[in-house]
C-alpha positions in Angstrom: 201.9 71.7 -126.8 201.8 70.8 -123.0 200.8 67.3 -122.0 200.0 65.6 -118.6 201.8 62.1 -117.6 199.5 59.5 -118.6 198.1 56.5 -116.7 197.1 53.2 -118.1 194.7 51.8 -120.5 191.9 50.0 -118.3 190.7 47.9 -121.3 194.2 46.8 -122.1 194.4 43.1 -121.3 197.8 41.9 -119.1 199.2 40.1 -116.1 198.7 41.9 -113.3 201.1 41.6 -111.5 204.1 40.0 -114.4 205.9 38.7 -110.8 204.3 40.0 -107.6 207.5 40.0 -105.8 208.8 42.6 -107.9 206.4 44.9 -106.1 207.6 44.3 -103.3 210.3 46.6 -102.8 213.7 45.1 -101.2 213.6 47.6 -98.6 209.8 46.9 -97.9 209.6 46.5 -94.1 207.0 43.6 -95.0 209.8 41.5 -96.2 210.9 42.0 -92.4 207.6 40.8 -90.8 207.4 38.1 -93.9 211.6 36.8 -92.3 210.4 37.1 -88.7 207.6 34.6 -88.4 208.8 32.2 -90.9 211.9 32.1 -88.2 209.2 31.7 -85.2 208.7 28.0 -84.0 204.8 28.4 -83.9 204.4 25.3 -82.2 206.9 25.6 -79.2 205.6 29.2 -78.4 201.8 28.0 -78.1 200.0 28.6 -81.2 196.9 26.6 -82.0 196.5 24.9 -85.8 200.0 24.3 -86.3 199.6 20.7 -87.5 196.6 20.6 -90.1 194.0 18.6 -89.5 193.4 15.6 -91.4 189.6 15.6 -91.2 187.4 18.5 -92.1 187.6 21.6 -94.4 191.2 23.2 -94.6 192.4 25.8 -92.2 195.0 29.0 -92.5 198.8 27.9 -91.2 198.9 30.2 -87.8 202.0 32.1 -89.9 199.7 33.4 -92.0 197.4 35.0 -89.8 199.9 36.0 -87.3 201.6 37.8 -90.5 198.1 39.7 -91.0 198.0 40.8 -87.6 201.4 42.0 -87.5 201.2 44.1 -90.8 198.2 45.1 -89.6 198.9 46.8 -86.0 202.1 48.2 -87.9 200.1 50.0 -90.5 197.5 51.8 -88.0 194.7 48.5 -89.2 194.0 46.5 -86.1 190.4 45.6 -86.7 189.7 42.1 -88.4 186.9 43.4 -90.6 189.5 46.6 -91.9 192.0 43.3 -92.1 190.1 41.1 -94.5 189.1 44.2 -97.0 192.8 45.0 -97.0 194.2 41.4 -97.5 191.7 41.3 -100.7 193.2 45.1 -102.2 196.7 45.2 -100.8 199.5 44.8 -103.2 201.6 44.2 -100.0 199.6 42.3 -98.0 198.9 39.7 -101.4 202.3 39.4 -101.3 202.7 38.3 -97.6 200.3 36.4 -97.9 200.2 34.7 -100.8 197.3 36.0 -102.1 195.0 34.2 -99.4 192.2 36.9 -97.9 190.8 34.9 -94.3 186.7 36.4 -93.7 186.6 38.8 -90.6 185.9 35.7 -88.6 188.8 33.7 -88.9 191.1 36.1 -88.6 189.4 37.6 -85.1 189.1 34.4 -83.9 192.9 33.8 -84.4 193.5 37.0 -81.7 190.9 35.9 -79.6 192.2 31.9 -78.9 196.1 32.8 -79.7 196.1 35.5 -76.8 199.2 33.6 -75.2 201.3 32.6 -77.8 201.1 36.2 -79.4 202.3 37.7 -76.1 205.4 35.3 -76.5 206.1 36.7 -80.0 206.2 39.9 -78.6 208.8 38.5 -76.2 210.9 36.6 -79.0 211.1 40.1 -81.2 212.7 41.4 -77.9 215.1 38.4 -77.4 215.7 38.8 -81.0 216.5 43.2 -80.5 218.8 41.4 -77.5 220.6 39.5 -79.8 221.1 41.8 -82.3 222.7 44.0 -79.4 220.6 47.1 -79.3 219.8 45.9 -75.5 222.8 46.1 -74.1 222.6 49.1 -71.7 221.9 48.8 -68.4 218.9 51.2 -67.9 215.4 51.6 -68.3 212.7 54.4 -67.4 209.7 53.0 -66.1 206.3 54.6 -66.6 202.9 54.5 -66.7 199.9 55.5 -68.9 196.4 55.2 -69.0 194.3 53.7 -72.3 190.5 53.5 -73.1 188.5 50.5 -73.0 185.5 49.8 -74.9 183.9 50.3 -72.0 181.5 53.6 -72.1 181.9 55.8 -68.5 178.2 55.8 -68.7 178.5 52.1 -68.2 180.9 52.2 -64.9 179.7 52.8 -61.8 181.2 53.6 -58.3 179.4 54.1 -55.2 179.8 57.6 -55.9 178.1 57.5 -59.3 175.6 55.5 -57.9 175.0 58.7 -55.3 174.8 61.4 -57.9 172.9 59.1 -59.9 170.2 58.5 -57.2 170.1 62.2 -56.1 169.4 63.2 -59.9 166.6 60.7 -60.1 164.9 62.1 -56.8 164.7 65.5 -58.0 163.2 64.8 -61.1 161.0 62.8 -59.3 160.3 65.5 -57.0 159.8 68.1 -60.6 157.2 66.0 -61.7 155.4 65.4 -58.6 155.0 69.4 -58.6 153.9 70.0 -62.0 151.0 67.0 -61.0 150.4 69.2 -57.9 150.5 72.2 -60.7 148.1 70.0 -63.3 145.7 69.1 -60.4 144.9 73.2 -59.5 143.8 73.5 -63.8 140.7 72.7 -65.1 141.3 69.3 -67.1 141.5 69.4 -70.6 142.8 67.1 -73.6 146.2 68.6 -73.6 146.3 68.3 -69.7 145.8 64.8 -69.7 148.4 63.9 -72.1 150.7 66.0 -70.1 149.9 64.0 -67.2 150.3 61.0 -68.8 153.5 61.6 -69.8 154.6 62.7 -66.3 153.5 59.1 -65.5 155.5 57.3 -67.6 158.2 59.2 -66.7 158.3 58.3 -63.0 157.6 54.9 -64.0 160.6 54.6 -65.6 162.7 56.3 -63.5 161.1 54.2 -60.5 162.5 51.4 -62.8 165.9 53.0 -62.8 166.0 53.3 -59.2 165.3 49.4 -58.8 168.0 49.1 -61.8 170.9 51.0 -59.8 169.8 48.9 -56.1 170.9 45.5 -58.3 173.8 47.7 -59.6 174.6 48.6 -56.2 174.4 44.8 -54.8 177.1 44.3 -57.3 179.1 46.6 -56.9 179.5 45.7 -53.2 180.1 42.5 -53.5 183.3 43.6 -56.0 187.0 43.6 -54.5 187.6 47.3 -55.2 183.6 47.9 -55.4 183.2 49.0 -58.8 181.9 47.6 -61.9 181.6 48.2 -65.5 179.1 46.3 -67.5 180.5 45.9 -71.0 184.1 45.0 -70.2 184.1 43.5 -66.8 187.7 44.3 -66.2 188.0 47.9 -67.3 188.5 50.3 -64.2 187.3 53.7 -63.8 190.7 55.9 -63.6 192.1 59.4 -62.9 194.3 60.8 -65.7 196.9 63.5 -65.7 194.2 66.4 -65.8 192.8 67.8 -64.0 188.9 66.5 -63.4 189.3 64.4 -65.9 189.3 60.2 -65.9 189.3 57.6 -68.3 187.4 54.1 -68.0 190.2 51.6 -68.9 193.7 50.3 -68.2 196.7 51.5 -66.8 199.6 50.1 -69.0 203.0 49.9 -67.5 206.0 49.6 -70.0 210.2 49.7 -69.6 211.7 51.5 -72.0 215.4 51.1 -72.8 217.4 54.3 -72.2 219.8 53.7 -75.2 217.2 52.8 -78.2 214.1 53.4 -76.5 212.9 49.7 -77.4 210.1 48.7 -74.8 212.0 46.0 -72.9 208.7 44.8 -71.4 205.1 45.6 -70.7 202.2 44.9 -68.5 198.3 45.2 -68.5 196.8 46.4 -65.5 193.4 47.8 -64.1 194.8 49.5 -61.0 194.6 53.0 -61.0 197.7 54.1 -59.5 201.3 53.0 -60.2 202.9 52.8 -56.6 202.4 48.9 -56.4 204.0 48.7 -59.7 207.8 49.4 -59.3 209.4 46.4 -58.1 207.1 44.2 -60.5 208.1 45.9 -63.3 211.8 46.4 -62.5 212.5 42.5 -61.8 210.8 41.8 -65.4 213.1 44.0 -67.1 215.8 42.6 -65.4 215.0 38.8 -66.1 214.8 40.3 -69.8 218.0 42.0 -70.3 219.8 38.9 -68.4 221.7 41.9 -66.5 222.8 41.3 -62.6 222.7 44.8 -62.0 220.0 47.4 -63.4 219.4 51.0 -62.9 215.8 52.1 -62.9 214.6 55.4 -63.4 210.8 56.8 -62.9 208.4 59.7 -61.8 207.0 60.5 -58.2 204.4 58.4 -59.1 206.2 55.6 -58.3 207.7 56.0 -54.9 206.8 53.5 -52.4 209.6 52.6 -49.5 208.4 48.7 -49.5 208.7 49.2 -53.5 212.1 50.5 -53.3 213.4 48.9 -50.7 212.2 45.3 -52.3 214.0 46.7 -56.2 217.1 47.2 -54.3 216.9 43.7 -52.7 216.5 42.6 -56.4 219.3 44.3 -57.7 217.9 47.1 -58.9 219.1 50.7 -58.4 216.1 53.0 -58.6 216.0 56.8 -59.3 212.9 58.8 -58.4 211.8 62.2 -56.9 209.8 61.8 -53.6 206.8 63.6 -53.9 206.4 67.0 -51.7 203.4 65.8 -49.5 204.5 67.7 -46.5 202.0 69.9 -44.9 204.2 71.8 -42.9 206.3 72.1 -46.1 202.7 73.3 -47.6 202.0 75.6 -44.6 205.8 77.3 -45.1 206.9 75.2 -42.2 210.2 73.7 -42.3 209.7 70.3 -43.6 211.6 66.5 -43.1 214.2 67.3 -45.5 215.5 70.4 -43.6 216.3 68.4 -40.7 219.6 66.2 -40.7 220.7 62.6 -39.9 223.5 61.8 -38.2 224.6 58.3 -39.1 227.0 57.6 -36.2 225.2 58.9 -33.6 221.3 57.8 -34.4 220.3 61.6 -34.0 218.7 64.7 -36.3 220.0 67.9 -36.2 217.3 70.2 -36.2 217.4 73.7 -38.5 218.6 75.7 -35.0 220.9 73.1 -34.4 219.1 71.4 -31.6 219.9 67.8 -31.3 216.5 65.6 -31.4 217.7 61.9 -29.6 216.0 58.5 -30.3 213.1 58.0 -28.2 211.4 55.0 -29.3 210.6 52.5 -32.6 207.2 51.4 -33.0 205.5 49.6 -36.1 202.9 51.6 -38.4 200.9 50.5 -41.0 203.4 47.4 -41.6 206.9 49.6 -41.1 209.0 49.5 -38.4 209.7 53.5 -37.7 211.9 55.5 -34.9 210.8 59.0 -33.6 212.7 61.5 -32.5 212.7 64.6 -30.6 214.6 67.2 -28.5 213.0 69.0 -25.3 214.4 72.3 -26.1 211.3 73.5 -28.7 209.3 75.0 -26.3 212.2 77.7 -25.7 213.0 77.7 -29.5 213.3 81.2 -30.9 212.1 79.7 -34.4 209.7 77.4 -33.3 206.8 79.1 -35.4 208.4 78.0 -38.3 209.2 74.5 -36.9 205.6 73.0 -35.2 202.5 74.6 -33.3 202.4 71.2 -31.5 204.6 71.3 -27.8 207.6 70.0 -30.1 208.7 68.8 -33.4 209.1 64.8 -34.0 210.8 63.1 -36.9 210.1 59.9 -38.2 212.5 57.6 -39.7 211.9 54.4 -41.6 214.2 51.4 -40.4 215.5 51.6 -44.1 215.5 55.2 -44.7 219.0 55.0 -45.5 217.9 53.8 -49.1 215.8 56.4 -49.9 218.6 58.9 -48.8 220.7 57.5 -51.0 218.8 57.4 -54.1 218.1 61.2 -53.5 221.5 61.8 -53.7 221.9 59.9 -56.6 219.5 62.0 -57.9 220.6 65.2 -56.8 224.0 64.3 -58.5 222.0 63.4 -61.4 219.8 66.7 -62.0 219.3 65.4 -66.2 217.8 61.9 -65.2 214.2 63.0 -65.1 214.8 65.1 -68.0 216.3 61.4 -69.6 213.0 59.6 -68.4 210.8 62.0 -70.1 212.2 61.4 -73.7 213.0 57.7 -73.1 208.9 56.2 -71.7 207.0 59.3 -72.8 207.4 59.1 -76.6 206.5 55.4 -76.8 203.3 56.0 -75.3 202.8 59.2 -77.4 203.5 56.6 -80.8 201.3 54.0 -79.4 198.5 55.7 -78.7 198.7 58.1 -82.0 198.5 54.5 -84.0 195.3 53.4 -82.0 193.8 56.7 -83.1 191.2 58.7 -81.1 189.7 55.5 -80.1 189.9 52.6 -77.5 191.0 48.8 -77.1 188.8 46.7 -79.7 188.9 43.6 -77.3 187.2 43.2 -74.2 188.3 41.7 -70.4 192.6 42.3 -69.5 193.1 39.0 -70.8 192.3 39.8 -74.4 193.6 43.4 -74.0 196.9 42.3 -73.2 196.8 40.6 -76.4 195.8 43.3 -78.4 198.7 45.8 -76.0 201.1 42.6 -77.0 200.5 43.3 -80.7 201.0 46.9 -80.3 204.5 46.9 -78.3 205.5 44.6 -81.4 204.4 46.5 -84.1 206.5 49.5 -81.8 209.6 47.9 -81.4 209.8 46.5 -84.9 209.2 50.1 -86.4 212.0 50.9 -83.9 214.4 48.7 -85.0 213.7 49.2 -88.6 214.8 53.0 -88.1 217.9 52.2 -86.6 219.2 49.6 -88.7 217.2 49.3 -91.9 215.4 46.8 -93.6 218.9 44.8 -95.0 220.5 45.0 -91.6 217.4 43.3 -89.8 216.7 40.2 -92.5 220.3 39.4 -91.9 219.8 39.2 -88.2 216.9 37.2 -88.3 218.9 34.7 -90.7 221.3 34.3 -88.6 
């Protein structure tokens, strides 16, 4: 007769566990985050709590929250009340941490006051993938992506929001005002005066939320980039990759190494737009990998002459596309790029082989710039296709010469975008699938770099545990 595997008796009295490490498998990754901080120098990198107290009640050793957190943002549990349920049911996490369970408070308030010192672990795990040389390439990709705050869009305002807002507000207004007008013509009734007692309250209040947006709006003026959100100051309102579509939030910039895909480094930011962020980001990765000479790849997004030029200046090679903004281009006009420098004599040779000579250098918008031209368009036999103006003038940057060089690094290079999509692209794909459909749980860029800190960790660790395994790793950090 048949029987089913059975579990154990409930009532049956034992020691549960007979030795916790022995569930604790050897390849366990928490044995790896159990090595890592016990080989951290809490006190050097900033941590608060190191030294216990000698007055009042006893407190947690900084190791064993940071241990919490780590496991935690690793296993898809980054909020502190999910935290303290798990340390009191987790075989694992009794094990890290010696079967203490820290309340909800303790263990947010270690995130909140340790924002600093966390970001430097993040930074020591990095040293530590340097070390173990899985940083030893020369080349990142470079890219940017947009995350939530906690901050509701409803709760962000612009000057355009404000304008909608406003013009949604006067016509109600004017609705109501014509079903009084409507009310007034109808013999009254009991019914009839309710209804028009309702259609009081209602422009009361919305007189009130007229007077609520003219604060707003005071604020909002008086801000740098004149916007606000009300429930996380910092969090900016932003465009995302489709199309009438935005997020309120942050735009996180991270370099990813081409060879292991290990985030090299990361920044917070609340500016929409990444073409500030190039040369910022390049230098840091730089500094990180200790390497004299780095190549940089990224998207259109990117490209900036000052932001270029100042990466090369750095030592940094970067390789981008230059985005098609040409309106003659657009129009089906020749465009910049059909139109040909020659070096040696400080000309362009136009597409019917005109010469256009140097005319003059002026300064625009900060850059120094030459134009140049050639009197021969008017009597052009393709000068539809060329200008409507009287003739066609070409602009050239004083140093132009590095962005034509990086084009034809990239034009000998036709796989590098292809490269930066599956090196930056997938880390952001795996950090935001372990936040969940959901949004940053702290508030201000301060404390969300914290929180983005612990995520890049918990990233780079899982990274490293795939490519060398659990053994491999302990024996690095015990070196």
């Amino acid at each position: 007769m048949g029987r089913f595997i059975a579990g154990a008796d409930r009532t049956q009295t034992t020691l549960f566990p007979p030795c916790m490490d022995d569930w604790i498998d050897e390849e366990n990754p928490v044995r790896v985050v159990d090595a890592f901080v016990d080989a951290l120098d809490l006190s050097g990198l900033g941590f608060e709590g190191v030294a216990p107290a000698s007055t009042g009640r006893p407190s947690y050793h900084p190791s064993v929250l940071l241990k919490l957190y780590i496991y935690g943002y690793l296993n898809r549990v980054q909020s502190s009340r999910r935290l303290e349920r798990e340390a009191g049911r987790n075989v694992e996490l009794m094990w890290l941490l010696g079967c203490l369970a820290p309340d909800h408070k303790t263990i947010a308030d270690f995130r909140r006051d340790n924002g600093v010192a966390i970001k430097q672990v993040c930074s020591r795990f990095v040293m530590l993938c340097r070390e173990m040389d899985l940083l030893a390439g020369r080349s990142v990709a470079i890219d940017g992506s947009k995350f939530k705050a906690v901050n509701n869009r409803d709760r962000n305002f612009t000057k355009a929001k404000l304008q909608r807002r406003r013009q949604q507000i006067e016509e109600s207004v004017a609705r109501y005002l014509s079903q009084f007008d409507t009310a007034d013509r109808q013999e009254p009734t009991e019914v009839l005066a309710a209804k028009t007692d309702r259609l009081k309250e209602k422009i009361a209040r919305l007189g009130d939320e007229m007077r609520r947006l003219d604060a707003l709006e005071t604020q909002m003026l008086s801000s740098p980039d004149q916007q606000i959100s009300l429930t996380d100051p910092d969090a900016r309102s932003m465009s995302s990759s489709g199309r009438g579509t935005g997020v309120v939030g942050y735009n996180v910039q991270v370099a990813v190494d081409t060879d292991n895909h290990i985030i090299v480094t990361h920044e917070v930011t609340n500016v929409g737009t990444d073409r500030a962020q190039l040369s910022g980001m390049a230098t840091k990765a730089k500094a990180v990998l200790g390497a004299e000479q780095l190549d940089v790849v990224a998207d259109r997004g990117y490209f900036s002459g000052e932001q270029i030029l100042a990466s090369e200046q750095a030592g940094v090679t970067v390789t981008l596309p230059k985005p098609l903004t040409s309106q003659a281009k657009a129009a089906g006009r020749f465009g910049k790029q059909d139109f040909v420098y020659i070096p040696d004599q400080d000309t362009y040779r136009c597409p019917a082989g005109e010469v256009l000579k140097y005319r003059y250098t002026t300064v625009e918008a900060g850059l120094t710039v030459s134009r140049y031209w050639t009197s021969a368009c008017p009597r052009c036999p393709i000068k539809a296709r060329c200008t409507p103006a009287p003739e066609r003038r070409v602009t050239r940057w004083e140093h132009e010469h590095i962005l034509e060089a990086m084009q034809c690094c990239l034009d000998a290079d036709p796989n590098a975008m292809r490269v930066r999509r599956q090196t930056v692209e997938h880390p952001f794909g795996t950090l935001k699938a372990r936040m969940g459909a959901t949004h940053f749980l702290m508030k201000t860029k301060r404390h969300v770099s914290t929180e983005m800190a612990l995520h890049v960790l918990a990233y780079n660790l899982t990274r490293v545990l795939s490519i060398l395994g659990t053994r491999k790793m302990l024996a690095a950090i015990a070196t």
